[in-house]
C-alpha positions, 0 to 999 in steps of 0.5 A: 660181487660178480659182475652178472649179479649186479647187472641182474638188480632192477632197482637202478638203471645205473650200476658200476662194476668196478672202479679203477679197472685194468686194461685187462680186466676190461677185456676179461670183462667184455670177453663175456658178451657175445659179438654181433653174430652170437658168437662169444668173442676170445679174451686174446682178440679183444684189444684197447685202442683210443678208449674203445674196445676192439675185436681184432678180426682177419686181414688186419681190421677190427670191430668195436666190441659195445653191448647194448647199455654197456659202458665204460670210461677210460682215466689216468690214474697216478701210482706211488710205489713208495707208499709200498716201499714204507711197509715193507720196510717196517715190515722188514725191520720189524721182523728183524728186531723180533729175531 
């Protein structure tokens, strides 16, 4: 579901986007706001810095990026590649017995 039509509902003041979002997905996301002149803000000078988004301006200062009732939550998250490792092998060795 894209994100402007979930904003879009009146039926709840509360409306997650997406869990377990990337770094990049949050700035492709806030790439879509304009910043406080009205300008829309390049997804390259969008960076993430301590849990807060930032626009990297001129002469090495930056500013955080928050539109109005917009937020977000940064978490850790663990991944096990060997969950993978397993599936592919079956798939492997299943393609090999079927040849």
């Amino acid at each position: 579901m894209a994100y402007l039509e979930i904003l879009s509902r009146s039926d709840s003041q509360y409306a997650p986007l997406e869990k377990k979002a990337g770094e990049d997905d949050l700035k492709r996301f806030y790439s879509l706001f304009l910043d406080a002149n009205g300008q829309t803000i390049a997804y390259d000078k969008l960076s993430i810095n301590n849990g807060r988004v930032v626009e990297l301006l001129p002469m090495a200062k930056s500013l955080e990026v928050h539109p109005d009732a917009i937020y977000h939550t940064m978490q850790s998250f663990r991944y096990y590649p060997e969950n993978n490792i397993a599936r592919i092998c079956l798939d492997l060795f299943s393609r090999k017995i079927m040849s």
